[in-house]
C-alpha positions as CSV (number, residue, x, y, z in Angstrom):
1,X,113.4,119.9,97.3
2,X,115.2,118.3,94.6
3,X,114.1,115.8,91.4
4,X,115.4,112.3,92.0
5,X,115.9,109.5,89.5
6,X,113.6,107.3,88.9
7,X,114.8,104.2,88.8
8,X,113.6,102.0,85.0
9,X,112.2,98.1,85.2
10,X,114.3,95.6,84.9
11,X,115.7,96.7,88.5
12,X,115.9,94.2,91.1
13,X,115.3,97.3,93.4
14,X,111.6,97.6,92.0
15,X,110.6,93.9,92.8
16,X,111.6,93.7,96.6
17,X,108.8,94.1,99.4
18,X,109.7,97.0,101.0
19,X,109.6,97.4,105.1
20,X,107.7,99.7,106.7
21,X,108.4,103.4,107.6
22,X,109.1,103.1,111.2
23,X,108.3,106.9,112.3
24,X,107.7,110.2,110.5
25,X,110.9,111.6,110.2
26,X,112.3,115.3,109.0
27,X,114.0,112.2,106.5
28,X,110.8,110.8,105.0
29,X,109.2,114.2,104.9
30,X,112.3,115.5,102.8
31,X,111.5,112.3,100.6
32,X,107.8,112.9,100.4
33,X,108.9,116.7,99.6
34,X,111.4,115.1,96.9
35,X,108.7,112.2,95.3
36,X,106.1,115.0,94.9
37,X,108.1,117.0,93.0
38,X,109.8,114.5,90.8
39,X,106.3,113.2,90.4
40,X,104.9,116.4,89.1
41,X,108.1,116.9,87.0
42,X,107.6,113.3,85.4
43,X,104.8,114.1,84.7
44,X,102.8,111.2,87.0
45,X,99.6,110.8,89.3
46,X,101.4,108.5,91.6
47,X,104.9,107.6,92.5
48,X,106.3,105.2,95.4
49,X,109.7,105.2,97.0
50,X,111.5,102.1,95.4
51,X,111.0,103.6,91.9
52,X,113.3,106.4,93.6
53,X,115.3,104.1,95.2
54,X,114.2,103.9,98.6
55,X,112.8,100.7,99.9
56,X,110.3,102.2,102.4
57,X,106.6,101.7,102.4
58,X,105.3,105.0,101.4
59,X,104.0,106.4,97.8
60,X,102.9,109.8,96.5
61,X,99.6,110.7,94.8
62,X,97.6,113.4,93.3
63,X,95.1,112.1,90.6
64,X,93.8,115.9,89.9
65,X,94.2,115.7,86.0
66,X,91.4,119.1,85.0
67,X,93.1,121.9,83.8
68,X,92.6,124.6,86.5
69,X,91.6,122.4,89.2
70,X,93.4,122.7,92.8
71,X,96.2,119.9,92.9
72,X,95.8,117.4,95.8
73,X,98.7,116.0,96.7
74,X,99.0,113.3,99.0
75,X,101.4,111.1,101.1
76,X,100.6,107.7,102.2
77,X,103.0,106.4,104.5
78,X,102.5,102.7,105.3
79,X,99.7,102.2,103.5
80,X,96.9,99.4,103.5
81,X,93.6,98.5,101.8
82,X,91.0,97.5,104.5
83,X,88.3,97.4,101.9
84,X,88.2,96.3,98.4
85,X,84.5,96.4,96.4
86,X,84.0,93.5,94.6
87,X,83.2,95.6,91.3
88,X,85.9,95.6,89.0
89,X,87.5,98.6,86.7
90,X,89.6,98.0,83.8
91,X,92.1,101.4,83.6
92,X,94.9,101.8,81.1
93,X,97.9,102.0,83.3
94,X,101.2,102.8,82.8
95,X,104.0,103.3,85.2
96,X,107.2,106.1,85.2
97,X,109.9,103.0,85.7
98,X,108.2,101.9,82.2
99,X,108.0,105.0,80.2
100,X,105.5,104.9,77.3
101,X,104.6,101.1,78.0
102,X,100.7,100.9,78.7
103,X,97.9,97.8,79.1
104,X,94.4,97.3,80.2
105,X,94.7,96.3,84.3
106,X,91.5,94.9,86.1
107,X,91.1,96.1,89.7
108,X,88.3,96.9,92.1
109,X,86.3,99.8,91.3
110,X,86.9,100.8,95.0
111,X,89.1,100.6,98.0
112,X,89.5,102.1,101.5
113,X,92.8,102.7,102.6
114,X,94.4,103.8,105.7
115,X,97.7,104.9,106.0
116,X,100.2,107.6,108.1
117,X,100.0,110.3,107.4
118,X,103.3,113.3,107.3
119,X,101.2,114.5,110.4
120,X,102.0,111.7,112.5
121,X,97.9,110.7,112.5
122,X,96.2,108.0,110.9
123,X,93.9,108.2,108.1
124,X,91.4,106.8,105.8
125,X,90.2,107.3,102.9
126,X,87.7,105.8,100.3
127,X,89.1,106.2,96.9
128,X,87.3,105.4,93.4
129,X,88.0,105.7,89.7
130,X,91.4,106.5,88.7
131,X,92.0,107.7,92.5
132,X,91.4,103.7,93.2
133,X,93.5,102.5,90.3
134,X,96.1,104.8,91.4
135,X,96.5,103.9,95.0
136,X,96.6,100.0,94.1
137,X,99.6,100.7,91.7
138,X,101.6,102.3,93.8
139,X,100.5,100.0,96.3
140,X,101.6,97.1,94.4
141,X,105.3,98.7,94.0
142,X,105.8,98.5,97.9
143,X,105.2,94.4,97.7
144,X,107.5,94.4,94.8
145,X,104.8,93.8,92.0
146,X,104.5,95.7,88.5
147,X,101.2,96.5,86.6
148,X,102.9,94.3,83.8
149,X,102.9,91.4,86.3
150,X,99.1,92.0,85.8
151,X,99.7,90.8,82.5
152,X,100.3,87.6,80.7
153,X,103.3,86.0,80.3
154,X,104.2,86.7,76.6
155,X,102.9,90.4,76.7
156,X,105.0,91.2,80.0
157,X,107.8,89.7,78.2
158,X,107.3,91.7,75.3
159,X,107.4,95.2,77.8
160,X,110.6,93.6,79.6
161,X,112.7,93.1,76.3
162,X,112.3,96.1,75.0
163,X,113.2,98.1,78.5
164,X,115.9,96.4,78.3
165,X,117.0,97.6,74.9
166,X,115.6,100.8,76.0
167,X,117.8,101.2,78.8
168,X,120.8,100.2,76.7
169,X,120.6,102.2,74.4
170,X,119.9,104.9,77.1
171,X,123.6,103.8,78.7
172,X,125.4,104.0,75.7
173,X,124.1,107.6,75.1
């Protein structure tokens, strides 16, 4: 299990569609292995493979935020949203390939995904609050879409410039 980078917007990588995961793998269980940790160690609730790099349809998750509570990590390989409810949630999101960049997103309250799971099996879920929010994000990173391109043009502008400048002055160190 290691910690892998995670890669910063603007990243071409982090605005491609990514292909599916053709079979579970001792590969793609390594890099669920790898997510989940480097998710934990962020620290995030969700994390999908092209912010490490990997342009695979898969993301981590584990929205279990109470202190003391049993962590539920989960892997969602190939995932899709068979339901959507047409109530609507407003979350604060933020995203670990924009560090300490946040906005109000609008999204359905609830969705039902299924997806592959490291087991080989499919499942489904029903997912609400910031369980739904979650699994959309990440969702949106496998078509190549960022919560800021939920925003409007000036604001996501804003958040780009100043990654930018972030990640210069990051370079020059």
């Amino acid at each position: 299990m290691s910690i892998r980078p995670i890669l910063l917007h603007p990243d071409p990588r982090l605005k491609k569609a990514c292909p599916p995961v053709p079979a579970v793998t001792g590969e793609i269980a390594q890099l669920a292995e790898d997510m989940l940790a480097t998710m934990y160690d962020a620290p995030g609730v969700g994390l999908a493979a092209p912010q490490v790099g990997v342009l695979a349809r898969m993301f981590v998750m584990d929205c279990v935020k109470e202190e003391g509570a049993v962590p539920r990590p989960m892997v969602l390989i190939n995932p899709e949203i068979i339901w959507r409810s047409d109530e609507k949630n407003t979350y604060e999101e933020g995203c670990l390939s924009i560090p300490e960049h946040y906005a109000p997103v609008t999204r359905p309250a609830q969705v039902t995904m299924r997806w592959l799971g490291l087991d080989g099996k499919t499942h489904e879920e029903r997912f609400d609050d910031l369980w739904s929010t979650c699994a959309q994000h990440e969702l949106d990173h496998l078509d190549g879409k960022l919560f800021i391109d939920h925003l409007g043009p000036i604001k996501r502008q804003m958040i780009t410039r100043k990654m930018e400048k972030f990640k210069r002055e990051r370079a020059r160190g």
